[in-house]
N, C-alpha and C positions, 0 to 999 in steps of 0.2 A: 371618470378619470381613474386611469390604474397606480392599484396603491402602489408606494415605494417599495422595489424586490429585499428581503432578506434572502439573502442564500448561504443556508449553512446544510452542502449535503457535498462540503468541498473531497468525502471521500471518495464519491463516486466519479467527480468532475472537478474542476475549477477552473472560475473567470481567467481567460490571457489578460497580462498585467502590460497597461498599455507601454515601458520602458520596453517590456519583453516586442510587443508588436513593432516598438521604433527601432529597436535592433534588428528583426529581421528583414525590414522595409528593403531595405536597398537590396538585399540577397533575393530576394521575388520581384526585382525590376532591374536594374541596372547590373549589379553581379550576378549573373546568371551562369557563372561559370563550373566547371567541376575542379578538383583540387589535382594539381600536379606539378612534375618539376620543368624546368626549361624553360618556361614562359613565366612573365608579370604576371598578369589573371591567375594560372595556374597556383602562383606560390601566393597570392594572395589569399585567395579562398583554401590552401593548405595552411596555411599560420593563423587563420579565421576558426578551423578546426582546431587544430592544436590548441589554441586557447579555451575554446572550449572545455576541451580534455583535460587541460591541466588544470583549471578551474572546478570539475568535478572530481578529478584526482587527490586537491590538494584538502576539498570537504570533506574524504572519506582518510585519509592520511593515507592515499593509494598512489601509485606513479601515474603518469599520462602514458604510458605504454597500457594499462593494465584497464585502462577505459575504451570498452567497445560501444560505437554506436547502433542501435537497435530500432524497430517501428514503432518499442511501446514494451509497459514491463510484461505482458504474453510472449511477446515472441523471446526474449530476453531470458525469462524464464523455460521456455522450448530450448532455445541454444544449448543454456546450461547443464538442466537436468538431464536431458538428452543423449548432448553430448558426453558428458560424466559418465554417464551409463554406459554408453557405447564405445567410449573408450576404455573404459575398466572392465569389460565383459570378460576376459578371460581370464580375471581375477575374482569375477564375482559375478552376482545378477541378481543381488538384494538391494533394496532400499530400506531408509525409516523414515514417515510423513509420519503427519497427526491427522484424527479426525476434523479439527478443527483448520486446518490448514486453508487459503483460500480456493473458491474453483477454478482458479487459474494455474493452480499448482495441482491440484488434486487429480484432472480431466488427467495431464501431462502421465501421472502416475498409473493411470486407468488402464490408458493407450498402451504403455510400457510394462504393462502385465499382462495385455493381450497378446506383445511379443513373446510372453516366454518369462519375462522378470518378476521378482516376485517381493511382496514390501509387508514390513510391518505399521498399521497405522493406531499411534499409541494415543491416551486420550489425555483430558487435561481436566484440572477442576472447575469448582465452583465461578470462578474468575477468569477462565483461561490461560492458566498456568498450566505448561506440558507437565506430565508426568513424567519426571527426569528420571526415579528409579524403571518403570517402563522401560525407560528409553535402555537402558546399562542392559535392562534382562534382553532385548530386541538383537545386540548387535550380536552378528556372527561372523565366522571367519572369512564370510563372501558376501560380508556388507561394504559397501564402497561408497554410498551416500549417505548423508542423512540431510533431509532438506525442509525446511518451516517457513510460516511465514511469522515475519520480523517483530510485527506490530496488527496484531489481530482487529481486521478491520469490522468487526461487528462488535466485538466489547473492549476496544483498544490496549487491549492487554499487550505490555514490552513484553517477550520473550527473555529469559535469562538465559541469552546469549555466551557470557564468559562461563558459566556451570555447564551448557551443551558442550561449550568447546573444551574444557575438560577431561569432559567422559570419552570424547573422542580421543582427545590426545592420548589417555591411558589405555585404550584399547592396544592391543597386539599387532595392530595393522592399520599402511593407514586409510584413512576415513574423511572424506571427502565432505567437506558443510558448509552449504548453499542454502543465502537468504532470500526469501521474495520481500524485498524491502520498499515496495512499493508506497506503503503508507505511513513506516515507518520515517525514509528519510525527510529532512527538513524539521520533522515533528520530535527526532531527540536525539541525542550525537552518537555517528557510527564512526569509529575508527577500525577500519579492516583491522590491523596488526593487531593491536590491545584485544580484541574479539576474536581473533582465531578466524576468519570468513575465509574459506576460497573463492566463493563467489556470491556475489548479490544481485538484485534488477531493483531499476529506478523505472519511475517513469514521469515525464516533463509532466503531464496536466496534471498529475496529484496536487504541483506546487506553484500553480499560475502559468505555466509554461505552454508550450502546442502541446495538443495531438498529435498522435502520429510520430514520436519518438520517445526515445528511453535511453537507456545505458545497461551494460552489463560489466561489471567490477569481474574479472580476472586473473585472482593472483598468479604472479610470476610461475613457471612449472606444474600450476592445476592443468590437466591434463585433457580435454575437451577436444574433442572431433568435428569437425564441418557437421553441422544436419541439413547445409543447403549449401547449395553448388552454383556457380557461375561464375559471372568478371570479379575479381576482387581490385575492389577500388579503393577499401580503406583496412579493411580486416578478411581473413578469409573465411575467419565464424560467419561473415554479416556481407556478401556478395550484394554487387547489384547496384544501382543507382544510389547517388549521395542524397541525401535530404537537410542540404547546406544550409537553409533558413531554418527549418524547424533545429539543426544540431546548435546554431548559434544562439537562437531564442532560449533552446533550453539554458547553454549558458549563463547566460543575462538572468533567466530566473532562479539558477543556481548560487551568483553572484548578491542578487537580490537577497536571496532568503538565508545566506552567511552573512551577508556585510553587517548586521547588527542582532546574529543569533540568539543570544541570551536575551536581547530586549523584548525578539517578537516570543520567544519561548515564554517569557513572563509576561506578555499582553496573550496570547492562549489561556495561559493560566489563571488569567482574570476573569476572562470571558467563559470559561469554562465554571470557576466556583463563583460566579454571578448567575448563571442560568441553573446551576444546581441548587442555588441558596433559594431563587424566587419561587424556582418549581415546588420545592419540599416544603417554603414555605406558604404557599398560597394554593397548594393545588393538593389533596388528601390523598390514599391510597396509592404509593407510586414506593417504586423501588427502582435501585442504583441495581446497572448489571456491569460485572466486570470490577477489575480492581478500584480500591478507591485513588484518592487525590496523592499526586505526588509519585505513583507508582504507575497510572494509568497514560495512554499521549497524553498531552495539554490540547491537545485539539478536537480530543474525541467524546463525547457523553450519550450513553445509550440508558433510554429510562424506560420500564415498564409501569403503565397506566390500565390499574383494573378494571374490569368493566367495558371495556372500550375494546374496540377492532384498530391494532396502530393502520390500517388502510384509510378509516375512515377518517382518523387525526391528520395523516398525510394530505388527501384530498380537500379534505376542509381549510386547513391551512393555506394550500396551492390556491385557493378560491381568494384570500387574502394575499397573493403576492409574496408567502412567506414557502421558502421551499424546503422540507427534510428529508427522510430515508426511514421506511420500515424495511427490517430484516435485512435480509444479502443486497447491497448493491446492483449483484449481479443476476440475480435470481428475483424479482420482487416481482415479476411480471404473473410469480404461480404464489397463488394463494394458499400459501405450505406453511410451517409452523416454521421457524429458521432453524438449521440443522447443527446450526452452531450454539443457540439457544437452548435447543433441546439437548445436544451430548454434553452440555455443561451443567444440568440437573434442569432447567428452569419445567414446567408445565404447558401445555399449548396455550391456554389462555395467558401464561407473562409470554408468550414467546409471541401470540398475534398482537399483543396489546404497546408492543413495544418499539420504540422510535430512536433513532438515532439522530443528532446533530454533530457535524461536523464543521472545523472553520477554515479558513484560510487569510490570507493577512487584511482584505477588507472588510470581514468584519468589525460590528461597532457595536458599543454597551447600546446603543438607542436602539440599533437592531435588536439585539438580545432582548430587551425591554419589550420590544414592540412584541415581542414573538410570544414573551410570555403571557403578556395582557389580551392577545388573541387565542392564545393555547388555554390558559383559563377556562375563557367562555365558551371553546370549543369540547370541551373536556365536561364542563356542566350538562353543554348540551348534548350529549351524545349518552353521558349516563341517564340525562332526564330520559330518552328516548329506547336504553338499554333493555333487553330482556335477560343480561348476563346478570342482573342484580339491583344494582345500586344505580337508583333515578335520582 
């Protein structure tokens, strides 16, 4: 009989929340329609949209004008940055990224220096805190970007967002700052205005929501160019076929995970210093990476275990129904040292040895529990068998 699944690896992915699938039931059978004006159907499934918008608008304290529908926070993140670029091009054709940045952001930047652009990529410390005086020495008089990601999804370090926007403001010219907020939103409050954003990416599954869509936060007069062409049916950043059940569902999970913020923010936070408290106390040789409690998401715990390959902890685990994350989400498939681990000082052995838990609103203390009383015995057994040391 297969055990009970824990699943805390919600940065990678997360469960659809089955309110979110009864929302979009009827939009993948019976309304099947696209959104327009002059007919019923049509303006149905437009006021279906609209709420949506305005419902992700009103969590970022943004307009429902300024929310673009997207395939997911990649493409969302290509719009932006992209567009940014190539609308400010005769003004400029610098960027500033971090090393630490996600690869979803980073690739974007790659491509955009093969054009011709050219960026400074500044670093961060111990914790993954950017290097903000970096950042002040980087900008030059044909920088037009500067773009991060929100909530570092390997040591969930927040970004000090109001100190970027700042340095921006006081710069001589302006400067364009674009979040990849992908695993930041839901997990700690973004208000565009009070933060300075021009723009940000979401995206639904982070937060129980479909695959296969996201959002992109567009302040008023940021300045952004098509990077794709065709029918414009709702935006002309984002051409092309509507994806009217995945935009409503996300809704519904947008709805879900504001209707009682602060309670599920402080059930994170429990489940978080419960899996930190059992590990350190039952389990020897480990270390906390990334900021501590209170400064770090409430969702996120990344621990390095000596002695041990975090590959081997991953697999072992999966073997018990319990599922986590070594290194990059996105990269775990190359058995590399995480490069985000590494430019933040750590050694290759914390940087293989090290695992990630992530939550999302179905986690439970019993899951937690259960994870730790198997991680235990997996952690014994795997030093008993170690040649790195310690048996």
């Amino acid at each position: 009989m297969k055990k009970e699944e824990v699943y805390l690896d919600s940065c990678k992915t997360s469960k659809l929340a089955p309110e979110v699938l009864e929302a979009m039931m009827p939009y993948l059978t019976d309304k099947f329609w696209y959104p327009g004006p002059f007919t019923s159907i049509g303006t149905e499934i437009a006021e279906s949209i609209e709420n949506s918008q305005k419902t992700i608008a009103d969590s970022l304290n943004a307009e429902p004008k300024e929310i673009i529908f997207t395939s997911g926070g990649t493409d969302a993140n290509n719009i932006a940055i992209k567009g940014i670029m190539y609308a400010n091009r005769d003004r400029g054709k610098h960027f500033i990224t971090s090393v630490v940045s996600h690869p979803a952001v980073l690739a974007i930047f790659q491509a955009l220096e093969k054009e011709g652009y050219e960026g400074n990529y500044i670093s961060a410390d111990r914790d993954g805190y950017l290097n903000l005086k970096e950042l002040k020495k980087a900008i030059r008089d044909d920088t037009t970007l500067v773009a991060f990601t929100h909530v570092n999804h390997i040591l969930g370090t927040i970004q000090q967002v109001e100190e970027i926007s700042k340095i921006l403001n006081n710069a001589n010219h302006k400067i364009y700052l674009f979040l990849d907020s992908c695993e930041a939103y839901t997990k700690t409050p973004i208000d565009v205005k009070k933060l300075g954003i021009d723009a940000l990416s979401i995206s639904a599954h982070k937060f129980n929501g479909p695959k296969g869509v996201g959002a992109l936060y567009q302040k008023k007069g940021t300045n952004i160019v098509p990077t794709q062409h065709g029918i414009t049916r709702l935006h002309p950043l984002k051409p092309g076929s509507v994806n009217v059940p995945a935009i409503v569902g996300m809704g519904k999970a947008v709805e879900i995970a504001f209707e009682n913020f602060d309670e599920q923010i402080a059930k994170y936070r429990g489940l978080q210093t419960l899996l930190y408290d059992e590990i350190f106390k039952r389990i020897p040789d480990v270390q906390l990476n990334g900021p501590g409690f209170g400064e770090r998401s409430p969702a996120h715990l990344n621990i390095s275990f000596a002695y041990v390959e975090g590959e081997a902890i991953m697999m072992m685990l999966d073997f018990e129904n319990i599922h986590i994350e070594t290194g990059s989400a996105c990269s775990s498939q190359k058995l590399e040292p995480n490069y985000i681990l590494m430019q933040t000082g750590r050694t290759h052995e914390e940087s293989h040895g090290s695992v990630r838990f992530t939550f999302d609103r179905f986690v439970t203390e019993d899951g937690i529990m259960r994870t730790v009383d198997v991680l235990e015995n997996v952690i014994k057994e795997l030093r008993r068998r170690s040649p790195l040391g310690k048996g």
